[in-house]
N, C-alpha and C positions, 0 to 999 in steps of 0.2 A: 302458715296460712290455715289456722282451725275454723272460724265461720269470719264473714264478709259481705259489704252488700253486693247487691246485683252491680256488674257495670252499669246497666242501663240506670236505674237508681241514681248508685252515686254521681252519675255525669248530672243528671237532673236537679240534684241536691247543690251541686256547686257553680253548674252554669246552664241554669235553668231556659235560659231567653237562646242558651248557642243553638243553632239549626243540628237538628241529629237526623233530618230524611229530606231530602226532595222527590216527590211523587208530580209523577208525571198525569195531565187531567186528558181524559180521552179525547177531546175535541180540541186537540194542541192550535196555538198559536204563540209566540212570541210573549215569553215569560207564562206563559201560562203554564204553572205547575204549582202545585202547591207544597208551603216551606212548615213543616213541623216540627216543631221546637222540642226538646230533650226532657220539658215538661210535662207537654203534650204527646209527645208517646208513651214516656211512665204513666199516666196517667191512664191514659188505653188501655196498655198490656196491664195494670196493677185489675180492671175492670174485666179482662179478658179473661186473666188467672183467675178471679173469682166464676165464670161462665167454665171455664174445665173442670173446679173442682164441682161446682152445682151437677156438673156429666157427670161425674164419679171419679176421675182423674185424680188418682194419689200421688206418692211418691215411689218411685220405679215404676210405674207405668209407661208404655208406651206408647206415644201419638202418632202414628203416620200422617205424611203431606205431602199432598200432592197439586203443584202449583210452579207455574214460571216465577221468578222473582215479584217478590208485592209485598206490600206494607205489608199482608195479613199472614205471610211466609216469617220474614223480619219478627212481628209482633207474638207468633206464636211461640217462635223460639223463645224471644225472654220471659213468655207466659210460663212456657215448660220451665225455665229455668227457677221460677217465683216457685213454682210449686212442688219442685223437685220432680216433675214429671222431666221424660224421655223424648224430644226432640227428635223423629226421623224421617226424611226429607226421601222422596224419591221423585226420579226423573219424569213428566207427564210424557215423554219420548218412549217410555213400557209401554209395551202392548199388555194389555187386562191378563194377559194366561201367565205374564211372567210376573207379577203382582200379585194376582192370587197363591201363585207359588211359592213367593217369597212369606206371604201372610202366614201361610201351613208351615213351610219351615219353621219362620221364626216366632210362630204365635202371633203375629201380630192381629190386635182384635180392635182397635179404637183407629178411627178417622177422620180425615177431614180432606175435602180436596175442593178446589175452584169450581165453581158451575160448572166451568169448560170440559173441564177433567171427571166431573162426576161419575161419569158411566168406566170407570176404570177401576172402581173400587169393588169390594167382592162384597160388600155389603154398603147399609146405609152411612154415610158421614156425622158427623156433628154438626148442626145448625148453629153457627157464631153468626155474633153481632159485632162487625170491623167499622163501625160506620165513624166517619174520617174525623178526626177534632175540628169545632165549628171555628175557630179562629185561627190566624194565621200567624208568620214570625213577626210583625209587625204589631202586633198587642202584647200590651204588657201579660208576660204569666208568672205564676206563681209556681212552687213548688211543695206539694202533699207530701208531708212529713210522714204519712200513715205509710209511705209506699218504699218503707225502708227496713222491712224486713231482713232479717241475717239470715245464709245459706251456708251450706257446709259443701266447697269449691272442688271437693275431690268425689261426689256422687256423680252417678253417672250423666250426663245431660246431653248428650247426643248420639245418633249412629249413624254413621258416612258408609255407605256401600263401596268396598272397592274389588275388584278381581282379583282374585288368588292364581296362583295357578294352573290349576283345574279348570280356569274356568269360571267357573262357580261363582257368582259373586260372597263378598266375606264382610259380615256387618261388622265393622270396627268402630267402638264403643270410646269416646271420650268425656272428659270429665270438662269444667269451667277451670280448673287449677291448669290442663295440660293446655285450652286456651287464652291465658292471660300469661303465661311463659310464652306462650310461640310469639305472640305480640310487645311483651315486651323485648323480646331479643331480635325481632324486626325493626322496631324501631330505635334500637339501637345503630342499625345504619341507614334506613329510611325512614329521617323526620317525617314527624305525621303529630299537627295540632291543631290546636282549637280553631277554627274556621278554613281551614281545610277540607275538602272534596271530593271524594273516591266513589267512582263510578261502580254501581255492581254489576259488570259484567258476566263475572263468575257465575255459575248457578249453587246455589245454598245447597243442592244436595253434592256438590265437589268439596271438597275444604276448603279450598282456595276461595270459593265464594262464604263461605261462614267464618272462614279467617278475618276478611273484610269488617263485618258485619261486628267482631267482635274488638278489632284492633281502631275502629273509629268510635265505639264505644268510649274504649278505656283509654282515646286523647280525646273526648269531647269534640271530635270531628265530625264532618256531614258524609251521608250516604246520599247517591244521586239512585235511584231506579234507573232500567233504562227504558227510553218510551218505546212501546212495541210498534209506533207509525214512524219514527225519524231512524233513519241509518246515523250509525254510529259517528259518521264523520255531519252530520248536523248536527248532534246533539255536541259535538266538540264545539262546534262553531259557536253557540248559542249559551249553555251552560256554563257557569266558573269550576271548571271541573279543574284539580290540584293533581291527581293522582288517580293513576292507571294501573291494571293488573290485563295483559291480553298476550294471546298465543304468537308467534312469528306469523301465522297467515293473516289475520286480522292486524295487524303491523304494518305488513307488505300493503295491503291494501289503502289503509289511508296515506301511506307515503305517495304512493301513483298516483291519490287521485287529488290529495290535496295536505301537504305536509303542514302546511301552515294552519293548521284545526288543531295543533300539540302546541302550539304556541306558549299557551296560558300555563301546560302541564311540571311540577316540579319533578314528579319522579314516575319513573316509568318500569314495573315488574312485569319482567319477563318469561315465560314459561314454556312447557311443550316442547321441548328437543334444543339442541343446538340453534344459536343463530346463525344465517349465513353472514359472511364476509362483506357484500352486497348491500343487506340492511343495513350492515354497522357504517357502513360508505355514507348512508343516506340519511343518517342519524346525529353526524357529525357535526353539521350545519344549525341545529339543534341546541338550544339554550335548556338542556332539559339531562336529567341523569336516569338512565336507563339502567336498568340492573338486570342480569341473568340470576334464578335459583335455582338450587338443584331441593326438591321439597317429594314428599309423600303421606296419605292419608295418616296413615300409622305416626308419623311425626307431629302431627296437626300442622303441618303444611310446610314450611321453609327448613330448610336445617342447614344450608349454606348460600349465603349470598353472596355478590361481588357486583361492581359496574360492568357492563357488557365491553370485553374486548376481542377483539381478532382470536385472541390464542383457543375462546372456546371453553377457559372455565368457567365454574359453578360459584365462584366465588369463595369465602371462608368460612368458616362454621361460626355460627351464631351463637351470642348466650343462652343458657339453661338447656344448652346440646351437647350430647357428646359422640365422637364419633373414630373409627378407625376401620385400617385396613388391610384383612387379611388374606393371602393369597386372593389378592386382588378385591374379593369382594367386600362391599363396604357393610360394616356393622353401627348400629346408634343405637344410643338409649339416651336417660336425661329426660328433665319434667315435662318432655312435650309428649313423649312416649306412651301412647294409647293406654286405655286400660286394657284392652283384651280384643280378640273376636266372641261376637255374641254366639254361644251356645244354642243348636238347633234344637227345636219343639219346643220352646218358650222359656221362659223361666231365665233371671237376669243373672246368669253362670257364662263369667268372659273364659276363654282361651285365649292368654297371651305367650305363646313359641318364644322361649328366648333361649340361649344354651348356655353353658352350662355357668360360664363366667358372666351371664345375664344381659348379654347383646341383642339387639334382635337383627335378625339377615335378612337384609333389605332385597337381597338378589339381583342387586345393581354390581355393577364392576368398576372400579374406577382407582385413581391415582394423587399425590399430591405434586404438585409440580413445585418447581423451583424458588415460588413465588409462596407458597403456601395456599394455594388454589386448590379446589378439588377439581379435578379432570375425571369424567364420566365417561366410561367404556362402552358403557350398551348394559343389555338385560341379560342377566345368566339364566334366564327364561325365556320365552319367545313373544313377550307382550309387546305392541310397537305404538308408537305415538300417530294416529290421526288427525291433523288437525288441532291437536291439544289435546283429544282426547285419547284416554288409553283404552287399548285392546288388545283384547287377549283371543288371539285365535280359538280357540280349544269352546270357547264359547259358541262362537258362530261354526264351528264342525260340528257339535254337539246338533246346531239348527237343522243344519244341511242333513245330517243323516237321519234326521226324524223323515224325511221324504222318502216315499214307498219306494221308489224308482234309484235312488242313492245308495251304493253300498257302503262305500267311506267317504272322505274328504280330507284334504290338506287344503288350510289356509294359511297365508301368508303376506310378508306386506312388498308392496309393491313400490318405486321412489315415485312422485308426485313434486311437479315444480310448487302447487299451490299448496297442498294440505302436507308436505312432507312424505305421509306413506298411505296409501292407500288397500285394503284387505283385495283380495285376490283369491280363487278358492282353484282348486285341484279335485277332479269329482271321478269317483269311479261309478257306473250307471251308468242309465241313458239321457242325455242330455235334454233336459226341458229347456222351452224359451228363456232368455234370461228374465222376462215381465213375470214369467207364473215362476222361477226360483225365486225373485225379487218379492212378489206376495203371499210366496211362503213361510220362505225366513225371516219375513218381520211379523209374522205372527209370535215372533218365538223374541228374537231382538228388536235392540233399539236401530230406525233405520239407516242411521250414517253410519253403521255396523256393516250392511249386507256386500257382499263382493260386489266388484264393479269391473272384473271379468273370470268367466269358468273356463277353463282351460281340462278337456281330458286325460285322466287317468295315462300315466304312459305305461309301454307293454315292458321297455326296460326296465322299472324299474319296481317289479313287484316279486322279487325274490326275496324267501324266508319270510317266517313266522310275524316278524314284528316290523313297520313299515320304519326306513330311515329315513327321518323329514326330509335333510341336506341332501342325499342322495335324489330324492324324488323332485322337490325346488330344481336342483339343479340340471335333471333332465328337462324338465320342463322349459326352464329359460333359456335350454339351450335350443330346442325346438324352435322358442318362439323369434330368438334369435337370428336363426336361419331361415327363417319364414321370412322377414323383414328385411 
């Protein structure tokens, strides 16, 4: 794979008229949305990439964005990609002090963010012009042979934030070579083509949302938005959506409230923790193939799939992965395998940790069972799944102790019938209202981060020099325990 066109490109080039976006129109009714053709987006983003480089925007530069999912998210990405700029996507869930912080670490100097979002950025944006294609999928289009530039697929083209850790978030630097592997070796066992459907539920600054984004690319399939006025289980109702990517809680929910909205669905990825036994009951009746992955940033997303069953694996490792297990914990590498962590105070110098036989340790624990399945242990670190999303304690302690009144902190996850686990903190100090910790610590975090109960410092459990977490958790719940 020495140079290549763009995905977007070459879908354009050979099925110019297939739908590559459905955008949702703010004053929703029934079909109203509008269908843009694989033509008509190349043609945007080729328009677009010309407005970044007129900025200055070269090659290895990097664009920060900041935005819910939108065409102008979608569009900038393959702009960066045109022009060998740097694609990087962050949460509008940041509070401005962790953005600006993030900008100083990593140099970041160039922007763009949504109206909505504007006051978040530590300087001024880029003024683009997104303005939508005048026609619809319904008219003939052509396709601009000029928008067929060659790229060289192993430059760097994006950076996905994920937690280390420390804590600390760790910008992990991908190339377009490590996402056309992940996708091809996905659809290796979940078909995905030409007039097929895939809702982005994900958000573009996760992988799992830009995995989407690139795996419907390179089959000519369609991208739905999701409309920010209709709940998820209308826009099932309404849309010919093919293909689903969502967490167990967002699962649970459209099954209670109306299972028959999956109808239309071929195949269904599943993510965010173990499923229960329960879903899989209510899944059964289901003309539709559900699959569990076990995936991570660092991977560009999936590295083993399987259909969802009772037993609770991850499924088997995918093409162009490779993967093994030592003293329990699992190691991978293979073309999906990051280029690096981006290097603090600027300047495009990855860190990629691998040892010594050139593994990288996922710090995950797991197994192969009987079957050839991976079976996933848990974290050989203390990060826990919310909801789908990951978190890392050590983050939101860092928050909590920035309060004058706080001396330490332990957080930890708590079980939850709805989001799986929920953070929970342990505070030594004197206890403020939970309202004024709650509008503290999202000064500092994103807010489905802050605890959602404080529990006092115990007196047992603060012997010697260095606090023992297990030790300390477990006074605590023992307390609570007996309280109850």
């Amino acid at each position: 794979m020495s140079v290549i066109r763009s995905p977007l490109h070459q879908a354009a080039s050979e099925a110019p008229k297939a739908i590559a976006l459905f955008e949702w129109q703010e004053q929703w009714q029934e079909g109203a949305y509008l269908a843009i053709t694989y033509a008509q987006l190349s043609a945007a983003v080729t328009k677009l990439a010309e407005q970044l480089k007129q900025a200055g925007l070269k090659t290895g530069d990097i664009l920060t964005c900041i935005d819910n999912n939108s065409r102008a998210m979608i569009s900038l990405y393959w702009a960066c990609i045109d022009i060998g700029a740097i694609f990087c996507p962050l949460s509008p869930r940041f509070p401005k002090l962790q953005i600006s912080q993030l900008a100083q670490r990593y140099g970041l100097n160039t922007f763009w963010a949504a109206d909505e979002f504007s006051s978040l950025l530590p300087k001024a944006g880029l003024q683009l012009d997104f303005s939508a294609p005048a026609t619809t999928a319904t008219t003939a289009t052509t396709y601009d042979a000029a928008s067929t530039n060659t790229l060289d697929p192993k430059l760097a083209a994006n950076i996905i934030l994920t937690s280390g850790s420390s804590g600390q978030p760790k910008a992990a630097v991908h190339c377009l070579a490590n996402h056309i592997a992940s996708a091809q070796g996905s659809a290796s066992l979940i078909p995905l083509e030409q007039g097929d459907n895939w809702l982005l539920s994900l958000p573009l600054f996760h992988i799992g949302g830009l995995a989407i984004v690139n795996r419907c690319a390179l089959a000519k399939a369609a991208i739905t938005l999701p409309s920010p006025s209709l709940s998820l289980i209308e826009q099932l109702r309404v849309v010919p959506l093919t293909h689903l990517s969502l967490v167990a809680t967002q699962l649970m929910r459209i099954m209670d409230k109306d299972k028959a909205a999956l109808s239309g669905i071929k195949s269904l990825l599943l993510g965010g923790g173990a499923i229960a036994g329960s879903l899989l009951d209510k899944l059964t009746s289901l003309n539709l193939n559900a699959y569990t992955s076990y995936g991570m940033t660092e991977m560009s997303s999936q590295i083993t799939t399987g259909l969802a069953t009772a037993k609770g694996s991850s499924g088997k490792l995918l093409p162009h992965r490779e993967l093994r297990i030592d003293a329990k914990r699992i190691l991978v590498r293979g073309e999906t395998l990051f280029m690096g962590y981006l290097s603090d105070h600027g300047g495009l110098s990855f860190n990629l940790p691998l040892n010594q036989d050139n593994w990288f340790d996922t710090k995950d624990l797991g197994y192969w069972d009987e079957e050839g399945n991976l079976v996933i242990g848990g974290r050989a670190d203390n990060m826990f799944v919310c909801g789908g999303e990951n978190v890392q304690p050590e983050e939101i302690e860092a928050a909590l102790k920035r309060h004058p009144q706080i001396q330490d902190a332990i957080v930890f996850a708590m079980e939850d019938k709805e989001f799986g686990c929920l953070p929970v903190a342990i505070i030594k100090g004197e206890l403020s209202s939970t309202e004024e910790l709650d509008a503290f610590v999202c000064q500092y975090i994103a807010r489905f981060k802050r605890p959602r109960r404080y529990f006092p410092w115990p007196e047992t459990a603060s012997t010697g020099l260095k606090v023992i977490r297990k030790q300390l958790i477990d006074a605590v719940l023992q307390a609570d325990n007996s309280d109850t």
